[in-house]
C-alpha positions as a Markdown table, in Angstrom:
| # | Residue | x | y | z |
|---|---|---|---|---|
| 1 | Unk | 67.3 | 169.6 | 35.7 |
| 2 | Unk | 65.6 | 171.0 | 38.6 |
| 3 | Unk | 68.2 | 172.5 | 41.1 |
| 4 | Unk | 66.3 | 170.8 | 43.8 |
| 5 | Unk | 67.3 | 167.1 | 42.4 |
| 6 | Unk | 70.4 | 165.5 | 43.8 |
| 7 | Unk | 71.7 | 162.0 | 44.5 |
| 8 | Unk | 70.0 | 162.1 | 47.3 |
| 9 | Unk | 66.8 | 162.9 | 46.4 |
| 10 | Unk | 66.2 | 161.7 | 43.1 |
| 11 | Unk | 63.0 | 162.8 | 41.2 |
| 12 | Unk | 62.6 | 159.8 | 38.6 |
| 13 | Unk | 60.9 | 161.9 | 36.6 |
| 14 | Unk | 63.3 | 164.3 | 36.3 |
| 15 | Unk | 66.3 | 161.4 | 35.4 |
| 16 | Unk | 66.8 | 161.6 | 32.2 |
| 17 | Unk | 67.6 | 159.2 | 29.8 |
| 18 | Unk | 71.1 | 159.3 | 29.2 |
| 19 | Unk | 71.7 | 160.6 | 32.7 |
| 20 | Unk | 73.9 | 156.9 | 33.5 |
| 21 | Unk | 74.6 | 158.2 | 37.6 |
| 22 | Unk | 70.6 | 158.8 | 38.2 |
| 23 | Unk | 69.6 | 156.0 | 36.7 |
| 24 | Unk | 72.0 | 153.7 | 38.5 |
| 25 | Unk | 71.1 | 155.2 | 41.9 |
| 26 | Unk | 67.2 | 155.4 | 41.2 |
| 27 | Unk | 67.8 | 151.1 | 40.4 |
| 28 | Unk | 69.7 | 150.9 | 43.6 |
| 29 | Unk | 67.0 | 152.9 | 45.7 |
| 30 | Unk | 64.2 | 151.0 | 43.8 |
| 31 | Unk | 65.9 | 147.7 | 44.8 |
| 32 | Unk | 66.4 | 148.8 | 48.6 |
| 33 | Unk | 62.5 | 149.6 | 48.7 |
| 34 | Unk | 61.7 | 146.4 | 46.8 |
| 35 | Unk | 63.7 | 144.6 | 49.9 |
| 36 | Unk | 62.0 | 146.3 | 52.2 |
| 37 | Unk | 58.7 | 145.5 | 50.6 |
| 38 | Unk | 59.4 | 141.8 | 51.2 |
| 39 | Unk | 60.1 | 142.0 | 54.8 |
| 40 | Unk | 57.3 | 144.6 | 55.8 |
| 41 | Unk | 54.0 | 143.9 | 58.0 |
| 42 | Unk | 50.8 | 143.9 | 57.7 |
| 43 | Unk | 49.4 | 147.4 | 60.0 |
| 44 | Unk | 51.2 | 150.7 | 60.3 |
| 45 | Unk | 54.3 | 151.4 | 58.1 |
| 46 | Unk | 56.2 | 154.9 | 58.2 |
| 47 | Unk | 58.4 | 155.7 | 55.4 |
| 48 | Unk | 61.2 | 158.6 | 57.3 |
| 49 | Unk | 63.0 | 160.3 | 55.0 |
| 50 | Unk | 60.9 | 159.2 | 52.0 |
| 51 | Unk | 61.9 | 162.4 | 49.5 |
| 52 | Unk | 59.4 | 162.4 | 46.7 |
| 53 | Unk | 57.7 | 159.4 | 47.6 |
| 54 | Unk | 58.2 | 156.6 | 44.6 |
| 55 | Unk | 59.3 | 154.2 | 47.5 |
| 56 | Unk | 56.4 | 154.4 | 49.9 |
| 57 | Unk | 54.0 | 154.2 | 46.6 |
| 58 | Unk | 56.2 | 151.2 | 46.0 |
| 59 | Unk | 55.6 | 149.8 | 49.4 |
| 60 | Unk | 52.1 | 150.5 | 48.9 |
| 61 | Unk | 51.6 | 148.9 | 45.5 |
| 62 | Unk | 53.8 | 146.1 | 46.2 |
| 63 | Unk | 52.3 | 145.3 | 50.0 |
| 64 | Unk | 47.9 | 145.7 | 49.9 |
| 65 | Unk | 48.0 | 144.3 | 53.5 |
| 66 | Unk | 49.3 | 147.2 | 54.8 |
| 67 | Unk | 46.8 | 149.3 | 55.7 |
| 68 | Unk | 48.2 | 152.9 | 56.1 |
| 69 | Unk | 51.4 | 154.0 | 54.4 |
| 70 | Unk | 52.9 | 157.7 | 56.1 |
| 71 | Unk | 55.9 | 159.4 | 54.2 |
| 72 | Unk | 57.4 | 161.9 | 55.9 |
| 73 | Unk | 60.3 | 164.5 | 54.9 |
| 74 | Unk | 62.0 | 167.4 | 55.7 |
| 75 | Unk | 61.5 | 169.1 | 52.8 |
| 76 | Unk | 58.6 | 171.0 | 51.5 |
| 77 | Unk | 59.2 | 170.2 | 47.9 |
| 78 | Unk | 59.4 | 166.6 | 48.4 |
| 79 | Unk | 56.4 | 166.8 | 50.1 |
| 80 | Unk | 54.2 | 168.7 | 47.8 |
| 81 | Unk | 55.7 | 166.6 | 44.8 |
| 82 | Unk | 55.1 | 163.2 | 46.8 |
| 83 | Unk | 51.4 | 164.2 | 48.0 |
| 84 | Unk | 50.5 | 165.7 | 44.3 |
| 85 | Unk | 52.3 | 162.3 | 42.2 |
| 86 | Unk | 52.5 | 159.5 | 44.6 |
| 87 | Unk | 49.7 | 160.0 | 47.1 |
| 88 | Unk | 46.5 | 157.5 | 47.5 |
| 89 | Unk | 43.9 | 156.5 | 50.1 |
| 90 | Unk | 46.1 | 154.5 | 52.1 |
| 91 | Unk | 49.2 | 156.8 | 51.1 |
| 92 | Unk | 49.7 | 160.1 | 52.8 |
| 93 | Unk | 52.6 | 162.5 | 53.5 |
| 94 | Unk | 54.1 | 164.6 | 56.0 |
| 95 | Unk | 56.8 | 167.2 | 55.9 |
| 96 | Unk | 58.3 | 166.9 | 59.3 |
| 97 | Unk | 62.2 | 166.7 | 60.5 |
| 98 | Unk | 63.2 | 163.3 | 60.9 |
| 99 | Unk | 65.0 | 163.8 | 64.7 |
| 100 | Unk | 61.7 | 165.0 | 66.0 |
| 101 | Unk | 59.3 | 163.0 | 64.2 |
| 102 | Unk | 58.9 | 160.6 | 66.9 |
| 103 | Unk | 57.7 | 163.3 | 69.1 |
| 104 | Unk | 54.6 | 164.2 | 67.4 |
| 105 | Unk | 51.1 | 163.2 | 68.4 |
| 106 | Unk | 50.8 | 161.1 | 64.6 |
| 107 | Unk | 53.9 | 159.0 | 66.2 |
| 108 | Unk | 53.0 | 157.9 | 69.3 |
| 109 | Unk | 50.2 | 155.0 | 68.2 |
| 110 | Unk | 54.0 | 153.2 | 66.9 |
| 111 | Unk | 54.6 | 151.3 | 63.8 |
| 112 | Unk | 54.2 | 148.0 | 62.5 |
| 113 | Unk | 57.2 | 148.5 | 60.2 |
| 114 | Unk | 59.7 | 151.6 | 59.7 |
| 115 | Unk | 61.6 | 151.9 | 56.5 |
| 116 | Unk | 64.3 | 154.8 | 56.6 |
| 117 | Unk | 66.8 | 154.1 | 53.8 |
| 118 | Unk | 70.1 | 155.9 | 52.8 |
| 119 | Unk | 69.1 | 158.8 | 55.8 |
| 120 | Unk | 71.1 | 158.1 | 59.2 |
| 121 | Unk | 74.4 | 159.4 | 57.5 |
| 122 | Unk | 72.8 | 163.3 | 56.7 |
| 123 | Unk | 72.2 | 163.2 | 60.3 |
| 124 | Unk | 74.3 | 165.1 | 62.9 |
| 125 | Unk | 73.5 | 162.4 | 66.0 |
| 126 | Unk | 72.9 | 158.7 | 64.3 |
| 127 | Unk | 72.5 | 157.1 | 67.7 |
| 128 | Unk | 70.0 | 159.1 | 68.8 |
| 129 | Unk | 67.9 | 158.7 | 65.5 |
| 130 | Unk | 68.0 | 155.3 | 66.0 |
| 131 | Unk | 67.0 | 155.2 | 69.5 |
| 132 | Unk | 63.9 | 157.4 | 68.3 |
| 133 | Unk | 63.3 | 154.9 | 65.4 |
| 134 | Unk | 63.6 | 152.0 | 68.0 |
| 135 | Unk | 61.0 | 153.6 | 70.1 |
| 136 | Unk | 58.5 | 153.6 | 67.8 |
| 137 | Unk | 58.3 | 150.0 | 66.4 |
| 138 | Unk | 55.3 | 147.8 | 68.5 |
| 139 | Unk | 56.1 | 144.5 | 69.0 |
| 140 | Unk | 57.2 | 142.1 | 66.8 |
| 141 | Unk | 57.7 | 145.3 | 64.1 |
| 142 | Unk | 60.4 | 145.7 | 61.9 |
| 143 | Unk | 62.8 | 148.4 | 61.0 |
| 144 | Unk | 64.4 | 148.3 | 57.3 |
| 145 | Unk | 67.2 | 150.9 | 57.2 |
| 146 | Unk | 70.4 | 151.1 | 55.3 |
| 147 | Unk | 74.1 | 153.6 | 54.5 |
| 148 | Unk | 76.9 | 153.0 | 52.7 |
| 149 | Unk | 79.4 | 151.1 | 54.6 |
| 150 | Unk | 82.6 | 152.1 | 51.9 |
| 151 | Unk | 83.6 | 155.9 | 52.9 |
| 152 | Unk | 81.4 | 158.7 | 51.4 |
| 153 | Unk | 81.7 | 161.4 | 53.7 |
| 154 | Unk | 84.9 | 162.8 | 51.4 |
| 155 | Unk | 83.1 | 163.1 | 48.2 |
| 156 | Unk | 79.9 | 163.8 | 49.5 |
| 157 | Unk | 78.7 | 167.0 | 51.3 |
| 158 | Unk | 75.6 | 166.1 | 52.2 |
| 159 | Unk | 76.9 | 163.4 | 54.3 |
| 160 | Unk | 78.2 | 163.3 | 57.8 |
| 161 | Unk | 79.2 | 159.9 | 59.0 |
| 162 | Unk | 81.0 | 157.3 | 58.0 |
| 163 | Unk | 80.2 | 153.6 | 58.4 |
| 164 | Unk | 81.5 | 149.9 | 58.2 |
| 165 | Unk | 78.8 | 146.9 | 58.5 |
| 166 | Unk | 79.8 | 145.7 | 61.6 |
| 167 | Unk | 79.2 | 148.9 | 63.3 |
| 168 | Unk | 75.3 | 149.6 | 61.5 |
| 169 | Unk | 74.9 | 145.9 | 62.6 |
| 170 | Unk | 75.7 | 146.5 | 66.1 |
| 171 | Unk | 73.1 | 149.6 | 66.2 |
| 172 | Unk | 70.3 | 147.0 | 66.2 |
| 173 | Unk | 72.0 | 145.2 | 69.0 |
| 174 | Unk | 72.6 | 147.7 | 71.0 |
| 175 | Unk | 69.1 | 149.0 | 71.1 |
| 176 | Unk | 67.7 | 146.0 | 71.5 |
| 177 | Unk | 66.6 | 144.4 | 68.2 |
| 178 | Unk | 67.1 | 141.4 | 66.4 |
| 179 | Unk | 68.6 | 141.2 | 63.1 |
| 180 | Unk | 66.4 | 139.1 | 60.3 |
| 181 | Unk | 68.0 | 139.4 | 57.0 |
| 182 | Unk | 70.5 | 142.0 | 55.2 |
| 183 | Unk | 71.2 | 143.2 | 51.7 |
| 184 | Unk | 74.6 | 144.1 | 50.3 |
| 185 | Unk | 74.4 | 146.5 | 47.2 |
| 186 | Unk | 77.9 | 146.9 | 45.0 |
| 187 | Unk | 77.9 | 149.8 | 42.8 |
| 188 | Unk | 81.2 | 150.2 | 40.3 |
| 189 | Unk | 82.4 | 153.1 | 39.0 |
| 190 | Unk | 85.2 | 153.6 | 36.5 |
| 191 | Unk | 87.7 | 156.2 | 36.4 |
| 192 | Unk | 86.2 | 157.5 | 32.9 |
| 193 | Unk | 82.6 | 156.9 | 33.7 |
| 194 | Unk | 83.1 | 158.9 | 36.4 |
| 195 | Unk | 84.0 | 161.9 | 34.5 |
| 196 | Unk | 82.2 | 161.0 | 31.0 |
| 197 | Unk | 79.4 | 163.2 | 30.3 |
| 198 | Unk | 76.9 | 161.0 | 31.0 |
| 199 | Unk | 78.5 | 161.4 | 34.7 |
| 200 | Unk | 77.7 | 164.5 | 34.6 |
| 201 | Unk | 74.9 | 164.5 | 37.6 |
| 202 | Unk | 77.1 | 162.4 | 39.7 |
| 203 | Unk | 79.8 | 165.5 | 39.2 |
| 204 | Unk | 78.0 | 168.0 | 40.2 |
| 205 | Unk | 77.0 | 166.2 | 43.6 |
| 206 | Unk | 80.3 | 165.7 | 44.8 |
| 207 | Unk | 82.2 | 167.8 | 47.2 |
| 208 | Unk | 83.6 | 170.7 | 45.8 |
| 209 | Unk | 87.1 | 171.6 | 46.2 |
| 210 | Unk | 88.1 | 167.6 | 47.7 |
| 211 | Unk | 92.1 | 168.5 | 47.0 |
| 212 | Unk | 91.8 | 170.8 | 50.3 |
| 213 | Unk | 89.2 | 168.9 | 51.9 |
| 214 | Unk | 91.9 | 166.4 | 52.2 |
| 215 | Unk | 94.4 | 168.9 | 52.9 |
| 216 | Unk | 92.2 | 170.1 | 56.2 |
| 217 | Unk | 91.1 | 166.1 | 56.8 |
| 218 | Unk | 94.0 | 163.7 | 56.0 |
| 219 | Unk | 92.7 | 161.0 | 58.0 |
| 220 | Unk | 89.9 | 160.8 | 55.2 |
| 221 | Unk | 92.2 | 160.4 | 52.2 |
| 222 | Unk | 93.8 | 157.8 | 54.4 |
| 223 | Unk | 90.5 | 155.9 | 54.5 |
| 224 | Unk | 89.7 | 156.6 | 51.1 |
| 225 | Unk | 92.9 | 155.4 | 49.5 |
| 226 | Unk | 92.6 | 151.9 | 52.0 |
| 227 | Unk | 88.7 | 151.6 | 50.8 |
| 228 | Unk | 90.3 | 151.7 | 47.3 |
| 229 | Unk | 92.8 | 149.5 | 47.5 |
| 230 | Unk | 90.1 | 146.6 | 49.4 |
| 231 | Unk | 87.2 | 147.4 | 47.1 |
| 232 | Unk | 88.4 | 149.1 | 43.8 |
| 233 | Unk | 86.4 | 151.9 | 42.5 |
| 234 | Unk | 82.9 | 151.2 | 44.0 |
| 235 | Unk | 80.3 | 152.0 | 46.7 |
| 236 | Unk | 78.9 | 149.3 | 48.8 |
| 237 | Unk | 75.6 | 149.6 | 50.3 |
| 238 | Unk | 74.1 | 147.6 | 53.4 |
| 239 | Unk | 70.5 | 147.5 | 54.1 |
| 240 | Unk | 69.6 | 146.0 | 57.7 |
| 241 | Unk | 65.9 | 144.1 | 58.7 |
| 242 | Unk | 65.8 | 144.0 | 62.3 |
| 243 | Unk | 62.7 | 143.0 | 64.7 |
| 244 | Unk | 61.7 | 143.9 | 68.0 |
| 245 | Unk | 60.9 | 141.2 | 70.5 |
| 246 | Unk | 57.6 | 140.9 | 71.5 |
C-alpha cells in the first residue's frame, strides 16, 4: 500500500479487497458524500478537503445541475491523483490549505453549496474554519460538513479535537445558519476485528504508543472509558446541512 494512504485519505483504488477497515470507511465516506449529494444546489459547489477526489466526482455524477464542481486539498498528491482520475469539464482541483482558502481570489465569487466532510477535527482553530466556511456560502447556500462526535483524538494522531453533537450543532447557530437535516453514521468494531489481520490498515493508523498517551492525558482515558461504556466498541459520525438565510 502506498505510504501516502491512511484513514483519512483513502485512495479506493488502493483498498484492497480483504482490507475490512478501508472498505468500511470508504462506505461510510461514500454515504456522507451521497448525503450531501441530496441536499446540494444548483450553481457553485466547493469540495474543502476533498483528498483524491471520488466525492466531488460523486457530487458531480450524482448532481448535473451543478454547474462547476472545485476540489481543493492540501496536499499535492491528492491533488495530482484527483485532477489525473477524477477530473472533468465541470470538475477541477486545487491544492490549497484549507484555513486560507477563503482568502483567495477563486473564493471570493462564494458558493452555492460547501461540502467539507470528516476535516474540522485535523484543524488546529475549528471556529475559525467555520467562520471562513460561513463566509463563503451566498444566500440561501448550504454547508454539508461532518466529525465524529464519540472521542477519536486518543487513537488518532491525525486528529485534534474532540466533539459531541450538540456542540457541532451549535457551530451553525452560532455563526448564523440554519440547520436543515442531519445524518448519524454508527460504525462497530469488535475487540478481535480490531486486531484480526484484515484490521491491519486500521492498526497501523492509530496512535502509536496510546499506554503513555494516556499516561501524559488521563482526562482522555477518562472520556474514552465513559464513551465505552454509553456506546460499546463503535465510532459515531454526524454529518450537519445547514443554510444561510437569504
Amino acid at each position: 500500500m502506498d505510504s501516502r494512504d491512511t484513514l483519512e485519505r483513502l485512495v479506493p483504488d488502493h483498498v484492497q479487497a480483504d482490507d475490512r477497515a478501508g472498505a468500511d470507511s470508504l462506505g461510510f465516506h461514500l454515504q456522507r458524500y451521497e448525503f450531501a449529494a441530496e441536499h446540494a444546489r444548483p450553481g457553485r459547489l466547493l469540495d474543502l478537503a476533498c483528498g483524491v477526489g471520488y466525492g466531488t466526482r460523486l457530487l458531480a455524477d450524482r448532481r448535473p445541475d451543478i454547474g462547476s464542481l472545485t476540489g481543493v486539498d492540501l496536499s499535492p498528491f491528492a491533488i495530482e491523483y484527483a485532477g489525473s482520475h477524477y477530473g472533468c469539464e465541470r470538475v477541477r482541483f486545487v491544492q490549497a490549505d484549507a484555513m486560507s482558502f477563503g482568502q483567495l481570489d477563486v473564493a471570493r465569487k462564494g458558493y452555492d453549496t460547501i461540502v467539507s466532510l470528516e476535516t474540522i477535527e485535523h484543524l488546529p482553530e475549528p471556529d475559525a474554519f467555520f467562520a471562513q466556511l460561513a463566509s463563503m456560502l451566498v444566500p440561501e447556500a448550504v454547508l454539508v460538513a461532518s466529525v465524529p462526535t464519540t472521542p477519536s483524538v486518543d487513537l488518532n494522531p491525525h486528529h485534534l479535537h474532540d466533539f459531541r453533537a450538540a456542540g457541532f450543532r451549535a457551530m451553525g447557530t452560532r455563526h448564523g445558519l440554519v440547520e436543515v437535516a442531519s445524518q448519524v453514521q454508527v460504525q462497530r468494531v469488535g475487540l478481535r476485528e480490531l486486531f484480526a489481520a484484515d484490521r491491519r490498515f486500521r492498526r497501523e493508523n492509530l496512535r502509536p504508543n496510546l499506554l503513555r498517551y494516556y499516561c501524559a492525558h488521563p482526562g482522555a482515558l477518562v472520556k474514552r472509558i465513559l464513551s465505552t461504556l454509553h456506546h460499546g466498541l463503535a465510532n459515531h459520525y454526524l454529518t450537519m446541512v445547514w443554510k444561510r438565510a437569504g
